[in-house]
MOPAC internal coordinates of N, CA, C and O (Angstrom, degrees):
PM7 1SCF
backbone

  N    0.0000 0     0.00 0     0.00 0    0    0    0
  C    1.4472 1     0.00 0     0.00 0    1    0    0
  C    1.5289 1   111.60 1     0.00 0    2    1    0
  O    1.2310 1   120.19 1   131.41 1    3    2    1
  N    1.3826 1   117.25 1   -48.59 1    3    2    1
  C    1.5108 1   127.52 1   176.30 1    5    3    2
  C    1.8362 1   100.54 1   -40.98 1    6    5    3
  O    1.2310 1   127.62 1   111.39 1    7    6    5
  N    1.4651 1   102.93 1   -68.61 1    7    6    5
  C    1.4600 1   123.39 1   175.19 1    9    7    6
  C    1.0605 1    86.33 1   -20.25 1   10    9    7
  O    1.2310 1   104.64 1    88.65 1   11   10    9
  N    1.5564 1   145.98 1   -91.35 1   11   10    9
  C    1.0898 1   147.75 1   -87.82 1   13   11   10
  C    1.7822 1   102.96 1   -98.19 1   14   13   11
  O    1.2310 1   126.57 1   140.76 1   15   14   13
  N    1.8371 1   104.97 1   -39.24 1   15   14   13
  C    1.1173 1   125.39 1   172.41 1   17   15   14
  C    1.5796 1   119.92 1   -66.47 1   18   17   15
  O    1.2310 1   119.31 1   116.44 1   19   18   17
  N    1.2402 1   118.93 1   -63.56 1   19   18   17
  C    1.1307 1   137.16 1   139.74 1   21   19   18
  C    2.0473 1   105.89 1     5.30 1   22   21   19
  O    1.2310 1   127.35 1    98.17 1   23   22   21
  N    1.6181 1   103.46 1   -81.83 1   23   22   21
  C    1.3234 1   116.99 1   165.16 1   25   23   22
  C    1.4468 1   117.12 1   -23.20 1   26   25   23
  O    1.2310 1   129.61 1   106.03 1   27   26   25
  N    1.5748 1    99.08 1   -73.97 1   27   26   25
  C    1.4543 1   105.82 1  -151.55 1   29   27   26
  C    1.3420 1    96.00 1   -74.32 1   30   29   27
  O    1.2310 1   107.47 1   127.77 1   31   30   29
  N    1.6373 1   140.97 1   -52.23 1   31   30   29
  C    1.2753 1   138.97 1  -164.20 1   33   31   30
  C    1.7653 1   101.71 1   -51.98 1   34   33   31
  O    1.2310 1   121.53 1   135.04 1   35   34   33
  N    1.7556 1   114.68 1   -44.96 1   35   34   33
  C    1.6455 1   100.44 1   149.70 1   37   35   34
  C    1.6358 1   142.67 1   -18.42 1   38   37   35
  O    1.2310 1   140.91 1   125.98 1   39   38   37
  N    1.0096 1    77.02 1   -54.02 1   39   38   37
  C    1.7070 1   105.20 1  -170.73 1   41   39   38
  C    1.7604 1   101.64 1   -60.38 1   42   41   39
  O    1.2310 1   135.50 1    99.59 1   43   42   41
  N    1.3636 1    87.61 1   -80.41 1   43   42   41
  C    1.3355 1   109.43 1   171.63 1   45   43   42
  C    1.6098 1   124.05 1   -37.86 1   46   45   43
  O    1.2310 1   113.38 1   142.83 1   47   46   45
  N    1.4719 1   130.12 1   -37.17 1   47   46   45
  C    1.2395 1   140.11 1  -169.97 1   49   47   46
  C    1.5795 1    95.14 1   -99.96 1   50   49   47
  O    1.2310 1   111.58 1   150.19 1   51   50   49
  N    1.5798 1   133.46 1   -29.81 1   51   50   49
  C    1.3592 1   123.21 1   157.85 1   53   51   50
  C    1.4110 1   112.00 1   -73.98 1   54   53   51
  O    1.2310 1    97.72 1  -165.67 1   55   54   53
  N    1.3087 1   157.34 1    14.33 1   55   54   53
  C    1.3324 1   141.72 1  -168.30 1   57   55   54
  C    1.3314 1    82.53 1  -114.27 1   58   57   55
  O    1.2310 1   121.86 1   139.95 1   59   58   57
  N    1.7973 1   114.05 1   -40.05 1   59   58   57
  C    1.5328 1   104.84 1  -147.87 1   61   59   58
  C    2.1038 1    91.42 1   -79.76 1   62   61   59
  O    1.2310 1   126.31 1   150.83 1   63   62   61
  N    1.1866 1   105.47 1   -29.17 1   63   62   61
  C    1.8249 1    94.55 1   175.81 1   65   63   62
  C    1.4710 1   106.73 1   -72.63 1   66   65   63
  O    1.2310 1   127.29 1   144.41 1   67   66   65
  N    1.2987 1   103.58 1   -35.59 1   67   66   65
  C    2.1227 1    76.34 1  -170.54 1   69   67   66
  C    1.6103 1    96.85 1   -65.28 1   70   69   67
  O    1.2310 1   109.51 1   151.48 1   71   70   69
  N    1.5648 1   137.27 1   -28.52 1   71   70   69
  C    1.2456 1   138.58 1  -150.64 1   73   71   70
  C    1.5514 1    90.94 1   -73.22 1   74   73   71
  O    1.2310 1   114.22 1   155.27 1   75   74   73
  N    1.5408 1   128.56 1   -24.73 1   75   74   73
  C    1.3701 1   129.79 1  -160.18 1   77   75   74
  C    1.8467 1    96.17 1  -102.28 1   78   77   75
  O    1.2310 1   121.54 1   139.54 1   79   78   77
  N    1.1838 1   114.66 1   -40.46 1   79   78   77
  C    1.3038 1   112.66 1   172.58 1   81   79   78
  C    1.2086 1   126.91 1   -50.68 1   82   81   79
  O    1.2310 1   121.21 1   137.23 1   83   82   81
  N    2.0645 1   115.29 1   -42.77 1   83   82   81
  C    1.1279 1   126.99 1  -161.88 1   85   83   82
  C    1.8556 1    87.99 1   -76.02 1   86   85   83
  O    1.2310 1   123.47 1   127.07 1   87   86   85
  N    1.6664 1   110.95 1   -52.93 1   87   86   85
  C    1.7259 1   112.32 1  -167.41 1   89   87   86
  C    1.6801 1   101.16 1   -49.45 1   90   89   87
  O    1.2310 1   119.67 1   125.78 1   91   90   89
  N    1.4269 1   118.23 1   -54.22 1   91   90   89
  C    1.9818 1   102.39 1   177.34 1   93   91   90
  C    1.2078 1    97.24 1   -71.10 1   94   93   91
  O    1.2310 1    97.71 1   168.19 1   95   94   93
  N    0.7569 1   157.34 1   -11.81 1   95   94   93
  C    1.8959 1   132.71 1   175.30 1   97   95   94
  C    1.6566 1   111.35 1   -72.59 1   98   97   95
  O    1.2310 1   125.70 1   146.36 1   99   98   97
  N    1.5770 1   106.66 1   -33.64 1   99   98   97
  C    1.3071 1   114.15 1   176.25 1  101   99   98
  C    1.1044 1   116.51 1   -56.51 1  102  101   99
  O    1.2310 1   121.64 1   132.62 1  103  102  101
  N    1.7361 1   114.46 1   -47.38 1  103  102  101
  C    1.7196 1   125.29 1  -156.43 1  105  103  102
  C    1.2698 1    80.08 1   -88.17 1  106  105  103
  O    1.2310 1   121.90 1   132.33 1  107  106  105
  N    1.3900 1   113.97 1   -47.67 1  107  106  105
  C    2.2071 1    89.15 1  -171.57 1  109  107  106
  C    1.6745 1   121.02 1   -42.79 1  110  109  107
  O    1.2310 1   132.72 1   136.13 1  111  110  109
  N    1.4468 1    93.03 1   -43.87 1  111  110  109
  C    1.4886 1    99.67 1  -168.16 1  113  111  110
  C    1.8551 1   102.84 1   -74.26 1  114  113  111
  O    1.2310 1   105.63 1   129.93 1  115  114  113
  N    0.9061 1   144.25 1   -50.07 1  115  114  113
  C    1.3504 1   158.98 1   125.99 1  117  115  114
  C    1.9634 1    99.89 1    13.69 1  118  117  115
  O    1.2310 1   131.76 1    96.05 1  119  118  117
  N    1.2297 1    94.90 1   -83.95 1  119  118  117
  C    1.5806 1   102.46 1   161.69 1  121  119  118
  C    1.3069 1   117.64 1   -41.73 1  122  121  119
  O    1.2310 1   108.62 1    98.36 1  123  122  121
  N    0.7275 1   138.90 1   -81.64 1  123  122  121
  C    1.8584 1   151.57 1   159.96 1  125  123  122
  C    1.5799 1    95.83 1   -12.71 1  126  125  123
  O    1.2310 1   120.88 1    96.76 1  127  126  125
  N    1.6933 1   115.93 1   -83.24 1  127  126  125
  C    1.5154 1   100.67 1  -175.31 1  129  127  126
  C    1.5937 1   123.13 1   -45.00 1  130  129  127
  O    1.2310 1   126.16 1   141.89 1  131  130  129
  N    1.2453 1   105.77 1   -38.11 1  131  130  129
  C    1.6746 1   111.61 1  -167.14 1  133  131  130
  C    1.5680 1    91.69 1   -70.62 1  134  133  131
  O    1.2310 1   116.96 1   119.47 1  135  134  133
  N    1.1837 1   123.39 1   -60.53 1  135  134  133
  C    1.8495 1    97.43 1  -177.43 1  137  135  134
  C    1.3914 1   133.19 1   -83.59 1  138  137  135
  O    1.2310 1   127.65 1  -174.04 1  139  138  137
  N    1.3309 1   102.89 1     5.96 1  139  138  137
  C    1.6001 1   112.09 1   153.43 1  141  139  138
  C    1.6144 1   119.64 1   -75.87 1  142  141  139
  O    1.2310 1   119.46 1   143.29 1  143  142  141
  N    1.2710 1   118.64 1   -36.71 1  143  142  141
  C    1.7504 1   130.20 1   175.50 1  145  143  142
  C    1.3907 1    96.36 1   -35.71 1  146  145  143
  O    1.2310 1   112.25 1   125.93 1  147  146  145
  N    1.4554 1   132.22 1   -54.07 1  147  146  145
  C    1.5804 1   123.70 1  -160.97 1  149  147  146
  C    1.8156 1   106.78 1   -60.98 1  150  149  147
  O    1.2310 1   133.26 1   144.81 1  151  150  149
  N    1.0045 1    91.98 1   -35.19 1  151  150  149
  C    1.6660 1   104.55 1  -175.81 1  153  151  150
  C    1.4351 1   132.08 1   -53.95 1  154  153  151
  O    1.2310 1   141.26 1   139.62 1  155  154  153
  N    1.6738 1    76.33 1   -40.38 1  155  154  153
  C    1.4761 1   119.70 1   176.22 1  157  155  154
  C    1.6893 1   130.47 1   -46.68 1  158  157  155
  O    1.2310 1   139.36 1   114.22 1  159  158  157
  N    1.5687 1    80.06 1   -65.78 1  159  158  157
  C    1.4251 1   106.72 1   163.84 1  161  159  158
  C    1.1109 1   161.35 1  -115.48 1  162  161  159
  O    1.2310 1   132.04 1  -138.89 1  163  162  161
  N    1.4242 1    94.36 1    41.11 1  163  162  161
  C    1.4402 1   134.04 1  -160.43 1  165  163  162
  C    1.7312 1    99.81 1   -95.71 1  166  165  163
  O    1.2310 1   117.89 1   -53.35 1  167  166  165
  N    1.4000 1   121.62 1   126.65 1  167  166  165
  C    1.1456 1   112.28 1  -173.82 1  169  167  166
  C    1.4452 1   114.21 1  -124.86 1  170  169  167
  O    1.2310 1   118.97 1    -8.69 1  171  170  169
  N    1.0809 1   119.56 1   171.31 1  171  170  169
  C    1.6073 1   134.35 1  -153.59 1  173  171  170
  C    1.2493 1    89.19 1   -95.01 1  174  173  171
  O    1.2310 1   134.67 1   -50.70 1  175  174  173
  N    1.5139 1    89.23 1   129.30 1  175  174  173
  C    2.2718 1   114.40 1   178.43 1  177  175  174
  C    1.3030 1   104.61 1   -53.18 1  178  177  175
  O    1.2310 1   108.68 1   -42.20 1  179  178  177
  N    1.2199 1   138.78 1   137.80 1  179  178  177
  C    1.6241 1   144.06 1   171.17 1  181  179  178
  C    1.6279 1   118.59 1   -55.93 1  182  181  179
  O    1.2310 1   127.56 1   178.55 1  183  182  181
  N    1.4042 1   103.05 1    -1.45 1  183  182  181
  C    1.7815 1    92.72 1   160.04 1  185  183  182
  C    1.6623 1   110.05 1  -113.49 1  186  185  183
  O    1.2310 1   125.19 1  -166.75 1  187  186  185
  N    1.1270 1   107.65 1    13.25 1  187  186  185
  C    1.8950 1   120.87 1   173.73 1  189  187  186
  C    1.2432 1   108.13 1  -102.13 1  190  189  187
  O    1.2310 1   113.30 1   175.49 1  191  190  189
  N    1.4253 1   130.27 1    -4.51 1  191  190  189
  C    1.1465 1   138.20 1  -160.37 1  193  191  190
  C    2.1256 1   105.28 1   -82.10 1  194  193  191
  O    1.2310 1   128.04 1   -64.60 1  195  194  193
  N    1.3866 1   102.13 1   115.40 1  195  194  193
  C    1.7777 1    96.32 1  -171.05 1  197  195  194
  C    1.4240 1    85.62 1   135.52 1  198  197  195
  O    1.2310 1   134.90 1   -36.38 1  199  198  197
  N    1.6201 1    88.78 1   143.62 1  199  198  197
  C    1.3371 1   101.72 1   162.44 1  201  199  198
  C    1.3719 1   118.53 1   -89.98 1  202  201  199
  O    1.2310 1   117.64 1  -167.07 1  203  202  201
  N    1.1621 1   122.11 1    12.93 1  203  202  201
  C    1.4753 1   108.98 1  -168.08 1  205  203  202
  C    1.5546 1   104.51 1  -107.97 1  206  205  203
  O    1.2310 1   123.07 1   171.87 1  207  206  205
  N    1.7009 1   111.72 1    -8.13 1  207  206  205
  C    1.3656 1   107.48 1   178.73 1  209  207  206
  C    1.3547 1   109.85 1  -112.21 1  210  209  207
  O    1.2310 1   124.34 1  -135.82 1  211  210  209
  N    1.5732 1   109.28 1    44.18 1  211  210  209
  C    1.7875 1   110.66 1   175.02 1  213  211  210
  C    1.9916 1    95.79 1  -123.26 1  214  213  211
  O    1.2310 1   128.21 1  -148.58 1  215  214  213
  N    1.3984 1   101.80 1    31.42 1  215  214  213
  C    1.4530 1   103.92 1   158.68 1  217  215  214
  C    1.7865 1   105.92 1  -158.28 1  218  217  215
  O    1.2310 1   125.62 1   -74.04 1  219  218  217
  N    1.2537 1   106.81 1   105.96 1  219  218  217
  C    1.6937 1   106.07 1  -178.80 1  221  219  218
  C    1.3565 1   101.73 1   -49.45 1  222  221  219
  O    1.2310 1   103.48 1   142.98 1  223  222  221
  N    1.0190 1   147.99 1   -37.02 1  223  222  221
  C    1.7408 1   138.19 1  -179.74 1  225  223  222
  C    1.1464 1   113.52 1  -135.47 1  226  225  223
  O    1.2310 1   125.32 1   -28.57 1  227  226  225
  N    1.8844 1   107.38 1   151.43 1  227  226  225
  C    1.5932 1    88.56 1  -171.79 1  229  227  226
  C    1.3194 1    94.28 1  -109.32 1  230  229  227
  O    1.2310 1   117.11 1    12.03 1  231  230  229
  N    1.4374 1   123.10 1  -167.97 1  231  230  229
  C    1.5238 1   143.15 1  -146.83 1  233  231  230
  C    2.1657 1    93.05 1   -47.70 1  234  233  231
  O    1.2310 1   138.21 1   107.96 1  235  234  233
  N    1.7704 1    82.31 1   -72.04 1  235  234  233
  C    0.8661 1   104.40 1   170.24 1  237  235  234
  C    1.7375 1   131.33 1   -25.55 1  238  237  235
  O    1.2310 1   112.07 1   131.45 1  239  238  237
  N    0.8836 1   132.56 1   -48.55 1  239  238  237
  C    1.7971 1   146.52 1  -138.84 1  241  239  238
  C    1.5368 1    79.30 1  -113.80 1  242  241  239
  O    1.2310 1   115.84 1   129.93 1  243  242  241
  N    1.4642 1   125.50 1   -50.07 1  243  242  241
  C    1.6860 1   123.16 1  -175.24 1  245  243  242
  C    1.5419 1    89.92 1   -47.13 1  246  245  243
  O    1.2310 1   129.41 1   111.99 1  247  246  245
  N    1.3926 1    99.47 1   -68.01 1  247  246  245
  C    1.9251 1    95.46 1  -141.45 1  249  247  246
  C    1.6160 1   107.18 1   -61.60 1  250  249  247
  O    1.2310 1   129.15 1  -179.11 1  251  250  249
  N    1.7654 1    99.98 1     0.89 1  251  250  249
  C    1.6843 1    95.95 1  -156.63 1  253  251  250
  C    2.0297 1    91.90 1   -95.13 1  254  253  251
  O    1.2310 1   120.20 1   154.81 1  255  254  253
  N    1.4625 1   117.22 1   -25.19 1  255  254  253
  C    1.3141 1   124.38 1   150.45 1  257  255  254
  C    1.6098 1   125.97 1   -62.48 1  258  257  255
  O    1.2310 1   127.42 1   130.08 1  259  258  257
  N    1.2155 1   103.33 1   -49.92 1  259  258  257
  C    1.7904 1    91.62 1   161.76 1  261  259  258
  C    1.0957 1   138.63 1   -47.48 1  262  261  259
  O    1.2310 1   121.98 1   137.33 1  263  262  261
  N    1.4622 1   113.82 1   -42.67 1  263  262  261
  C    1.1708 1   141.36 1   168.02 1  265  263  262
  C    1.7020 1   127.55 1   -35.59 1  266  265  263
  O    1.2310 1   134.00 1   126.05 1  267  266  265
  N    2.3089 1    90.54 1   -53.95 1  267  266  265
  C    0.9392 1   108.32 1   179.55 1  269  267  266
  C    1.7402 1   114.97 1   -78.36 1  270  269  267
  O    1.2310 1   124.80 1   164.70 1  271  270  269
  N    1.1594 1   108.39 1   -15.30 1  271  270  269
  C    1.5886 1   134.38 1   174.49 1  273  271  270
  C    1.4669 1    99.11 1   -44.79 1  274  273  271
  O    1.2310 1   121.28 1   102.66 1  275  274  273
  N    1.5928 1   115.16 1   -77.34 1  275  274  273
  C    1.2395 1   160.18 1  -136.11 1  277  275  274
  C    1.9454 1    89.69 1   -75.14 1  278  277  275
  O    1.2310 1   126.28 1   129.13 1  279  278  277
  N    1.4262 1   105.53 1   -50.87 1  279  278  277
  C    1.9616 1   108.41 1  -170.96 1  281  279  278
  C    1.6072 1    91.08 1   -82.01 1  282  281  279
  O    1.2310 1   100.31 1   156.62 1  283  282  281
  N    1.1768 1   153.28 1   -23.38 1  283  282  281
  C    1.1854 1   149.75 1  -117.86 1  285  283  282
  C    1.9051 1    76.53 1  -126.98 1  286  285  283
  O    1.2310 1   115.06 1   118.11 1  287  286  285
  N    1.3186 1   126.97 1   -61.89 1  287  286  285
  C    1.1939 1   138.46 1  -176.80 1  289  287  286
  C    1.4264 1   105.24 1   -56.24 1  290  289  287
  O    1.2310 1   112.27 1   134.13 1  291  290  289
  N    1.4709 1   132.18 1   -45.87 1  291  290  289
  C    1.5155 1   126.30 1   162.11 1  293  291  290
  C    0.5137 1   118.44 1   -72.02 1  294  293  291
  O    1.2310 1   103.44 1   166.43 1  295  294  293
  N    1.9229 1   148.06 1   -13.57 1  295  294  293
  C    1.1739 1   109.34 1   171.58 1  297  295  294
  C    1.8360 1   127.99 1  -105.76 1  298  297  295
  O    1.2310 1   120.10 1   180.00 1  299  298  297

């Protein structure tokens, strides 16, 4: 009979921790989204606006400065 109690108060005292684990895992994550949102929706100043000015140089213009890096270093 003890056994039996023994058992269930088991049972019972594991349902009630995962039930407490799962509720902070919620608010953590809960937390997490809510102070990520600012990040989120934070938008680009009206002279950043374009895709072409979210890389100061393109492929091109790099390798054509490396380049110049590269003769400048030999001689």
């Amino acid at each position: 009979m003890w056994v039996l109690v023994n058992l269930v108060m088991l049972v019972v005292a594991s349902v009630f921790a995962g039930a407490a684990a799962v509720a902070v895992y919620w608010l953590m994550l809960r937390a997490t989204l809510e102070l990520m949102r600012p990040a989120a929706v934070r938008t680009v100043p009206a002279g950043l606006a374009g895709p072409h000015t979210l890389y100061a140089r393109s492929t091109r213009g790099a390798a054509k400065s490396d380049a110049r890096v590269s003769v400048i270093a030999l001689v």
